[in-house]
C-alpha positions as CSV (number, residue, x, y, z in Angstrom):
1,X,0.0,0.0,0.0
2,X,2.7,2.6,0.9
3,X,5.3,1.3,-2.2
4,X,1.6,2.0,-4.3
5,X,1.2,5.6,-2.8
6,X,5.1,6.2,-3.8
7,X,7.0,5.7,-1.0
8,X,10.3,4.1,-0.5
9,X,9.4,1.3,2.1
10,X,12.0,-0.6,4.0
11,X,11.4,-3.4,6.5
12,X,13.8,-4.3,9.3
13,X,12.8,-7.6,10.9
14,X,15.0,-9.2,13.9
15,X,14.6,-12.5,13.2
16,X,16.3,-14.1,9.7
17,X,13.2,-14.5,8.3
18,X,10.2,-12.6,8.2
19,X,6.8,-13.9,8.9
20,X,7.0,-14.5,12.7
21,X,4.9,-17.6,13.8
22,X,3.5,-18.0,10.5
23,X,6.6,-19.0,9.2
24,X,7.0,-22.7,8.0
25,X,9.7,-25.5,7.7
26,X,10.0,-27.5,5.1
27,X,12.2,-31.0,4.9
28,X,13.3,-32.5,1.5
29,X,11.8,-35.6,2.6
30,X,8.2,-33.7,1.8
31,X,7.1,-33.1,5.1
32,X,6.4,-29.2,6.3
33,X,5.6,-27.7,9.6
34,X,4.2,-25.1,11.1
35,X,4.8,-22.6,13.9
36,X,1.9,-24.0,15.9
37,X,-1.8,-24.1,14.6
38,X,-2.2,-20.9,11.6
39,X,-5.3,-21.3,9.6
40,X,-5.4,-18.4,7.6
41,X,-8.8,-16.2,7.5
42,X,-10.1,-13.7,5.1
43,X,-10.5,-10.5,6.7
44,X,-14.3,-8.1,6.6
45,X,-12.5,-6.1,4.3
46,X,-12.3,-7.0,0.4
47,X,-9.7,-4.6,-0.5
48,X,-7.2,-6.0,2.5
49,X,-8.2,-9.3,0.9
50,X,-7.3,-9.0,-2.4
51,X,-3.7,-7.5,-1.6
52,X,-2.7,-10.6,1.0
53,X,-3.9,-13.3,-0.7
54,X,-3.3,-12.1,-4.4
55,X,-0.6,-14.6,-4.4
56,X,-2.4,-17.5,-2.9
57,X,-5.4,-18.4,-5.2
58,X,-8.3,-20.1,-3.2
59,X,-7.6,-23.2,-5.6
60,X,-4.2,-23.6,-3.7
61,X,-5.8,-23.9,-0.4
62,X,-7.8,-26.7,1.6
63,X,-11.2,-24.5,2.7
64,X,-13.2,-24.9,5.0
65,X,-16.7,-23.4,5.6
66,X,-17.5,-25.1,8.4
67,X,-15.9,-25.4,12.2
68,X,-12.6,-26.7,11.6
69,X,-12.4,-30.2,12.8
70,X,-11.1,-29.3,16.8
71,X,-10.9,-31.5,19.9
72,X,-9.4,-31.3,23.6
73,X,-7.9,-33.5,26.5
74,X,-9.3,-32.4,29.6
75,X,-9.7,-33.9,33.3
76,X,-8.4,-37.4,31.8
77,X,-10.9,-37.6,28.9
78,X,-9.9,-36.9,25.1
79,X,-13.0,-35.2,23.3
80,X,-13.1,-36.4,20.0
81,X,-16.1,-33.8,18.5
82,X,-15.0,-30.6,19.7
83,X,-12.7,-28.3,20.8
84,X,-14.7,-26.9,23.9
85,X,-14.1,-28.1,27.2
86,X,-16.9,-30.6,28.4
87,X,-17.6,-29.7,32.3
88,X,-19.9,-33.2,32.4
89,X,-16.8,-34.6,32.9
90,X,-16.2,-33.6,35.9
91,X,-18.1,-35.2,39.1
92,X,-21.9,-35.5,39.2
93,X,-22.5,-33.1,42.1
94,X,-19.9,-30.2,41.0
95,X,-21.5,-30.6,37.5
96,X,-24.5,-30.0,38.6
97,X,-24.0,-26.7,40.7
98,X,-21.7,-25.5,38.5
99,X,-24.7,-25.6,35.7
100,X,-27.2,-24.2,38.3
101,X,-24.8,-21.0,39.0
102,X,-24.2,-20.6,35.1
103,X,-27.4,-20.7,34.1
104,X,-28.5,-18.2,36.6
105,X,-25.4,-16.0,35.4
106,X,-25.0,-12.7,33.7
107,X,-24.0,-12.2,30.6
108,X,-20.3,-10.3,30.5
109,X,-20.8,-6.5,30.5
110,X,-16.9,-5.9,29.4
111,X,-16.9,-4.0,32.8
112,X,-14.3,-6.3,35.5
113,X,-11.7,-5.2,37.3
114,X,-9.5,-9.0,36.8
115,X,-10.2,-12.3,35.3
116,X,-11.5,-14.0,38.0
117,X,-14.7,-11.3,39.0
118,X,-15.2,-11.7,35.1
119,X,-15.4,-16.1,35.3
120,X,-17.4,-16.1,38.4
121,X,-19.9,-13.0,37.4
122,X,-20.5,-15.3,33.6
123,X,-20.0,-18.5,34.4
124,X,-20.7,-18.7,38.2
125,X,-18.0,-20.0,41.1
126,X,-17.7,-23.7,40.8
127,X,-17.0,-23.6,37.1
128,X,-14.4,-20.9,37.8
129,X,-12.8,-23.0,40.2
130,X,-12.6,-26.3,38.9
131,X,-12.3,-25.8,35.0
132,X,-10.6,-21.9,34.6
133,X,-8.6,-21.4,37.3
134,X,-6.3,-24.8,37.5
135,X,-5.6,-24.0,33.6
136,X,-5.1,-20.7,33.4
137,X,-2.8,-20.7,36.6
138,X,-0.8,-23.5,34.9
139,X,-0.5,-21.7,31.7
140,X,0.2,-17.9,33.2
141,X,1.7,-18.4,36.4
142,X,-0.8,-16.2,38.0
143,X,-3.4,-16.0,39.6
144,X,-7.1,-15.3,38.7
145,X,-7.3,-12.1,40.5
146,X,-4.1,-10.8,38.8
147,X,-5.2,-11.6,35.0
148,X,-6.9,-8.8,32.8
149,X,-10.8,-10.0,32.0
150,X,-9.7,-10.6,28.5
151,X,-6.5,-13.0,29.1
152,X,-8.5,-16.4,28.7
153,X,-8.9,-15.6,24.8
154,X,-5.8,-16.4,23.4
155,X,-5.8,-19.9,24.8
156,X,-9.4,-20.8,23.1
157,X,-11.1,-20.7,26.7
158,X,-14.6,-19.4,26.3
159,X,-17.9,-21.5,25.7
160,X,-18.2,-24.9,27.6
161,X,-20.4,-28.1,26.6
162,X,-22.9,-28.0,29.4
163,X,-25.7,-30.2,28.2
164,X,-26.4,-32.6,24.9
165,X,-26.5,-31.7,21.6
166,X,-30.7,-31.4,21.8
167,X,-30.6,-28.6,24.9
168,X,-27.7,-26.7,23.8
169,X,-29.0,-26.1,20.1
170,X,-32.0,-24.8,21.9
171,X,-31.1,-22.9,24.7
172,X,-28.2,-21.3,22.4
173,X,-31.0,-19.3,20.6
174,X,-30.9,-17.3,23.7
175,X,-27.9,-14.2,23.2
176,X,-27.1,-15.0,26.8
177,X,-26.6,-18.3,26.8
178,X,-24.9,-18.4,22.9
179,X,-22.1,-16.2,24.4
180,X,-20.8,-18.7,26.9
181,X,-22.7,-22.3,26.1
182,X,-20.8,-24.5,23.3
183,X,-22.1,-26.9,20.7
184,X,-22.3,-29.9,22.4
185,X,-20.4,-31.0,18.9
186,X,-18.7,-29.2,16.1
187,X,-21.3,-30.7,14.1
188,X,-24.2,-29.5,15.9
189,X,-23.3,-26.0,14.6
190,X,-22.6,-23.7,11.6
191,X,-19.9,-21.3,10.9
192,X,-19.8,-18.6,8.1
193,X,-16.1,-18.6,8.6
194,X,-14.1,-19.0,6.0
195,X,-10.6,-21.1,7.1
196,X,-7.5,-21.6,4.8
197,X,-4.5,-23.7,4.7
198,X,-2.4,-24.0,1.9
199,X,-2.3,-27.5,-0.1
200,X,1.6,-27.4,-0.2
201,X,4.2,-25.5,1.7
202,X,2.2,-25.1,5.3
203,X,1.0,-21.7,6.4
204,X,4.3,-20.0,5.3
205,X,3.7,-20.3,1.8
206,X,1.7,-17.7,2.5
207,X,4.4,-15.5,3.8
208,X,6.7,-16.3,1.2
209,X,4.4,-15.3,-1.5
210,X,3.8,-12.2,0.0
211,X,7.5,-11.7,0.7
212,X,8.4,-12.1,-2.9
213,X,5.6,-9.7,-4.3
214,X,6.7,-6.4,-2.0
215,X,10.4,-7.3,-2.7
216,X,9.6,-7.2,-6.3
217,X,7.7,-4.1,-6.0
218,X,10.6,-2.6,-5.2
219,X,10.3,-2.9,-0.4
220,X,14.5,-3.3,0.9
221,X,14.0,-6.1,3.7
222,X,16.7,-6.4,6.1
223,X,16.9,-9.4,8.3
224,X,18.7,-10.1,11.4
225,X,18.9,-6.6,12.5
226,X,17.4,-4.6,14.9
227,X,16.7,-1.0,15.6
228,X,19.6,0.1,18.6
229,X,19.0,3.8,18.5
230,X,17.2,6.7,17.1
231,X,17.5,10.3,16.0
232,X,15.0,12.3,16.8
233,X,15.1,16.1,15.5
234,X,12.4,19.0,15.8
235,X,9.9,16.5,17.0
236,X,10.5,13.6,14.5
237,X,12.5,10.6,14.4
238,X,15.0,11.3,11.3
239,X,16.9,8.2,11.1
240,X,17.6,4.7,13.0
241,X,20.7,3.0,13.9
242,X,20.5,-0.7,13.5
243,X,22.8,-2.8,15.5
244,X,24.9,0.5,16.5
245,X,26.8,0.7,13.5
246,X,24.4,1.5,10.0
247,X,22.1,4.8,10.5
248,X,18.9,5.0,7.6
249,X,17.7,8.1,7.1
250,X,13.5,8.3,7.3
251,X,10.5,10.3,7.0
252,X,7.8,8.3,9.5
253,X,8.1,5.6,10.8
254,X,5.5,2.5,11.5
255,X,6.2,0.6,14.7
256,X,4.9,-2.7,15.0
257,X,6.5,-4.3,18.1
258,X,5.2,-3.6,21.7
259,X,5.8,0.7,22.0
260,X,7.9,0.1,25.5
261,X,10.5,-1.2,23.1
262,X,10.3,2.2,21.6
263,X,10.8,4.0,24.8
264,X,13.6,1.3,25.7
265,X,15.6,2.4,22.4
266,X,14.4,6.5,22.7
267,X,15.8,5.9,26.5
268,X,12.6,7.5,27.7
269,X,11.7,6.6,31.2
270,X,9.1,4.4,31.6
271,X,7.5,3.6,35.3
272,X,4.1,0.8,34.1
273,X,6.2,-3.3,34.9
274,X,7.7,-4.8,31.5
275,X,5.4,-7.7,29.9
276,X,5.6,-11.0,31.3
277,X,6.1,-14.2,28.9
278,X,5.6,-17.8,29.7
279,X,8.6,-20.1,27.6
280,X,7.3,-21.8,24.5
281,X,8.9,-24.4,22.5
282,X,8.2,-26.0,19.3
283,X,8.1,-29.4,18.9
284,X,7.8,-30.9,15.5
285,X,7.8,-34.8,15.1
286,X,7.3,-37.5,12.5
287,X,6.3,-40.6,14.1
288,X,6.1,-44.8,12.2
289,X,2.7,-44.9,13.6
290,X,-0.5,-43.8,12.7
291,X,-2.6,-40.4,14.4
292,X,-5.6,-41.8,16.3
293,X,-7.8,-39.0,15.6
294,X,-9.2,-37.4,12.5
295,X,-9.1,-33.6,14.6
296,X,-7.0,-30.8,12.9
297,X,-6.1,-29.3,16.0
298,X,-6.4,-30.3,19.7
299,X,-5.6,-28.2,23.0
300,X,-4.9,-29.4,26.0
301,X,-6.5,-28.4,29.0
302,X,-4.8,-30.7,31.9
303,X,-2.7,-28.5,34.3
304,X,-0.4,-31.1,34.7
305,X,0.6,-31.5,31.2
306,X,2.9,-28.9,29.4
307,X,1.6,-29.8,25.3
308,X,-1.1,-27.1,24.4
309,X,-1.8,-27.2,20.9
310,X,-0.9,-30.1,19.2
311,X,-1.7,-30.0,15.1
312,X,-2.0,-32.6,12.9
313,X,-1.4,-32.0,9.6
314,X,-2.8,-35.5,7.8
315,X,-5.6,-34.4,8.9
316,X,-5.7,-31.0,7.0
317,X,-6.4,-32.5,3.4
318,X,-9.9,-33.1,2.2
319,X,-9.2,-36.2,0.8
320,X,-8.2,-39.6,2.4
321,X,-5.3,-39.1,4.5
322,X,-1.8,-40.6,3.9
323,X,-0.2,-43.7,5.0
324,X,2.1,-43.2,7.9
325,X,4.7,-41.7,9.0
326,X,2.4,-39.3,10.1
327,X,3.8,-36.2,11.5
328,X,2.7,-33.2,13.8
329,X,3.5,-30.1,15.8
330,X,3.2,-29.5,19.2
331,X,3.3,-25.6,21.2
332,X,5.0,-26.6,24.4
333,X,4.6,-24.6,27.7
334,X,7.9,-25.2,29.8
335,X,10.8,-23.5,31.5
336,X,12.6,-27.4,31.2
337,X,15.7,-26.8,29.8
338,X,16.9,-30.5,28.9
339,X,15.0,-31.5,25.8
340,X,15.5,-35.1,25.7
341,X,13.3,-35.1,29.2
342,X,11.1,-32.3,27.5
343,X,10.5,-34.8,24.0
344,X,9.9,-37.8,26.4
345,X,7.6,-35.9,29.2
346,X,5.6,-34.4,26.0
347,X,5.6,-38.3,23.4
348,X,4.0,-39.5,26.9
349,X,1.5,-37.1,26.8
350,X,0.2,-37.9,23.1
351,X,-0.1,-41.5,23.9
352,X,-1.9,-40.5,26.8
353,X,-3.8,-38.3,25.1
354,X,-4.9,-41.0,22.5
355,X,-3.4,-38.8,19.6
356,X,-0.5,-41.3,19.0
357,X,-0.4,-45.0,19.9
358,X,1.7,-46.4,22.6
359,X,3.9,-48.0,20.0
360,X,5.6,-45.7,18.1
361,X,9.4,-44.7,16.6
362,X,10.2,-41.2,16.1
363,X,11.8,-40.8,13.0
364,X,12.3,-37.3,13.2
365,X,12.3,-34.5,16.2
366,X,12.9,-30.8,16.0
367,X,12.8,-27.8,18.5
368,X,12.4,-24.3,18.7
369,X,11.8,-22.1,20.8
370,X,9.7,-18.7,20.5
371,X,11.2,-15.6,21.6
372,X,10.1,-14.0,24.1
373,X,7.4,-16.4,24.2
374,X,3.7,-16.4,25.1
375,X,2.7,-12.9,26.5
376,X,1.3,-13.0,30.1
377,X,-1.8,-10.3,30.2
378,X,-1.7,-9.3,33.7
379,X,-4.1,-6.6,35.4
380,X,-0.6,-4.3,35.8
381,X,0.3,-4.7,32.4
382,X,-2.5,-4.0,30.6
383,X,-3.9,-1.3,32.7
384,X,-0.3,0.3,31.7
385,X,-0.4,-0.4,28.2
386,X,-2.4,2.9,27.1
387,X,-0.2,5.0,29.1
388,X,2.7,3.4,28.0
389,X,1.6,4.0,24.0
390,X,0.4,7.8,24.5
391,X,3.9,8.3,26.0
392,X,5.1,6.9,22.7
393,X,3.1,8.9,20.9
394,X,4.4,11.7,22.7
395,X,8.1,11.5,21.3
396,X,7.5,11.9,17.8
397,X,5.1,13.2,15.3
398,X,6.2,10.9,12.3
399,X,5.5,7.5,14.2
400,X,2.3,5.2,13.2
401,X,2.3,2.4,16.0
402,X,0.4,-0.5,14.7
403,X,-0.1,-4.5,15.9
404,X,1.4,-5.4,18.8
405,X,3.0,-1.8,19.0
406,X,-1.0,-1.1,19.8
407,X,-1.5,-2.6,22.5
408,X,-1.1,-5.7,24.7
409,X,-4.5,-8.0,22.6
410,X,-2.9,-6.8,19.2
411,X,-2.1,-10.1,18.2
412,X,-4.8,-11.8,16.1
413,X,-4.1,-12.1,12.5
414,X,-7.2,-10.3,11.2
415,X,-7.3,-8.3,14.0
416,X,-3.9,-6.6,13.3
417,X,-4.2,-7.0,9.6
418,X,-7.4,-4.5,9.4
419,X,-5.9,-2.1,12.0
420,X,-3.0,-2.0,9.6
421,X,-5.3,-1.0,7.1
422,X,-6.6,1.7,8.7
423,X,-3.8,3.2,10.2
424,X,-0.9,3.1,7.5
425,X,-0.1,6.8,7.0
């Protein structure tokens, strides 16, 4: 958009490849993998979709119109027909209060001062104690009370299976109960959604597309740099310094990383606490045997586990799936540092997840690990993040902050994508 309106774009990314966690890895042997589970999704605005996906034709992707094909493990039991966690799993007696207290809940008015007040006002005490907080405390650290209302979403925890498939397609006619009741199964339900995954080369065939198009259009792309120091005159950043020792001259800037890594490199004080990040590793494997289930994606919800998403691509095509070796990916919540007892702890878990049988070889194992990791959205931090991007603002006039540089939820693709769109200068 900004090479079309005649400027000279360049793009300094950190990392040796652009794309972030949509970036794939391809082996010769044929098999690719991603950076954990990245359907790709059309966004509400046609002219954003035809300049990203201009390069992937909808006859080079798998789509789905319907709910993707999800599934989770949680409190011992693997459900196999969705990806919502099933409370009538848990005892009889907690089952039953916990559906008396969400039923007689309120709906969420956006108005909470933490997490917890949040859970218990919409889906009543019991449900908050036995099903949200255990999870969320595993996967944050943290406590309830010290999570913003809005820090369950990223890990897919919002609607539970309360009843059958007959009472929930009924009582989810009510707004109320539709906003925190799930389909009993994927199946039960419709979704105008349109999903996309690329027949060959993963979810970063994407990105590379994309990549090749802006650098043919004339965008300079420099990777494995970063930005070290700035010059800021009358009110405006005129240049950068990457790496302390090569200074590009500018006219604005677009910032797209959180903005206290701008006031970091402006050395402007700052008093609101630095983001918190939980570790997360990468594990890709190719395994003899054969996947037990037919999901694309499953999370998993037991506290005492440290897989989270596991995605099986054999699964992915429309057509029958391939013979084994039959590979996946799994998004790995750990501060282990020995991977051998990582790879073991989390092969363990698959077979006890029923995703992978209890014979098996591993054929092939990778790792990597995603820097800085998964971001923690604590009370402090978010109730910070506003202040901490107006005093951004407040350094120069030729800065755009945009994505993550946003704000602390800036992080889901369509999300960031159509605030791109409408910020770009």
């Amino acid at each position: 958009m900004l090479v079309e309106r005649h400027h000279e774009v360049l793009l300094i990314e950190q990392e040796d490849e652009v794309g972030g966690l949509l970036r794939s890895r391809n082996l010769s042997s044929g098999y690719t993998f991603d950076t954990g589970t990245h359907f790709l999704v059309p966004t509400s605005i046609p002219e954003v979709n035809d300049l990203i996906f201009q390069d992937l034709p909808l006859s080079h992707c798998y789509q789905f119109k319907n709910s993707l094909l999800e599934g989770n493990y949680f409190n011992g039991v693997f459900n196999s027909v969705s990806g919502s966690i099933d409370t009538r799993t848990l005892s009889k007696d907690i089952h039953a209060r916990g559906l008396v207290e969400l039923l007689s809940a309120s709906k969420d008015t956006g108005t909470h001062n933490n997490l917890k007040e949040k859970l218990v006002t919409v889906y009543g005490t019991t449900f908050t104690q036995h099903v949200f907080e255990p999870i969320l405390r595993s996967f944050t650290g943290c406590s309830l009370e010290d999570l913003h209302p809005s820090a369950n979403l990223p890990y897919l925890l919002t609607r539970l299976i309360v009843l059958g498939s007959e009472a929930s397609i009924q009582i989810k006619k009510s707004d109320l109960y539709d906003s925190k009741i799930a389909w009993t199964k994927n199946s039960d339900g419709t979704s105008n959604i349109l999903k996309l995954y690329p027949k060959t080369g993963g979810a970063g065939r994407w990105i590379a597309g994309l990549e090749e198009r802006i650098r043919k259009l004339g965008v300079t792309i420099i990777t494995g740099s970063s930005i070290s120091s700035l010059e800021i005159k009358n009110a405006n950043v005129s240049a950068v310094i990457l790496d302390n020792t090569r200074t590009i001259e500018l006219d604005s800037l677009v910032w797209t990383v959180p903005a206290a890594a701008f006031l970091k490199i402006a050395k402007v004080p700052i008093t609101s606490p630095p983001p918190s990040f939980r570790p997360v590793k990468i594990f890709d494997f190719i395994f003899d045997a054969e996947i037990l289930t037919d999901r694309h994606f499953v999370c998993c919800y037991d506290p005492d586990m440290v897989s989270f998403r596991i995605t099986l691509y054999p699964n992915i095509p429309l057509s029958p799936r391939a013979n084994p070796p039959h590979h996946l990916t799994v998004e790995v919540f750990s501060e282990e540092e020995d991977l051998d007892v990582l790879r073991n702890r989390v092969t363990q878990e698959l077979i006890t997840m029923g995703i992978i049988p209890k014979e098996n070889k591993t054929l092939h194992f990778n790792s990597l690990e995603v820097r800085p990791g998964w971001p923690i959205i604590t009370n402090d931090f978010f109730d910070k993040a506003d202040e901490t991007l107006s005093l951004a603002q407040g350094v120069a006039n030729n800065i755009t902050f945009v994505g993550r540089g946003k704000g602390p939820n800036s992080h889901f693709m369509v999300e960031v994508l159509e605030q791109v769109y409408g910020a770009l200068p």
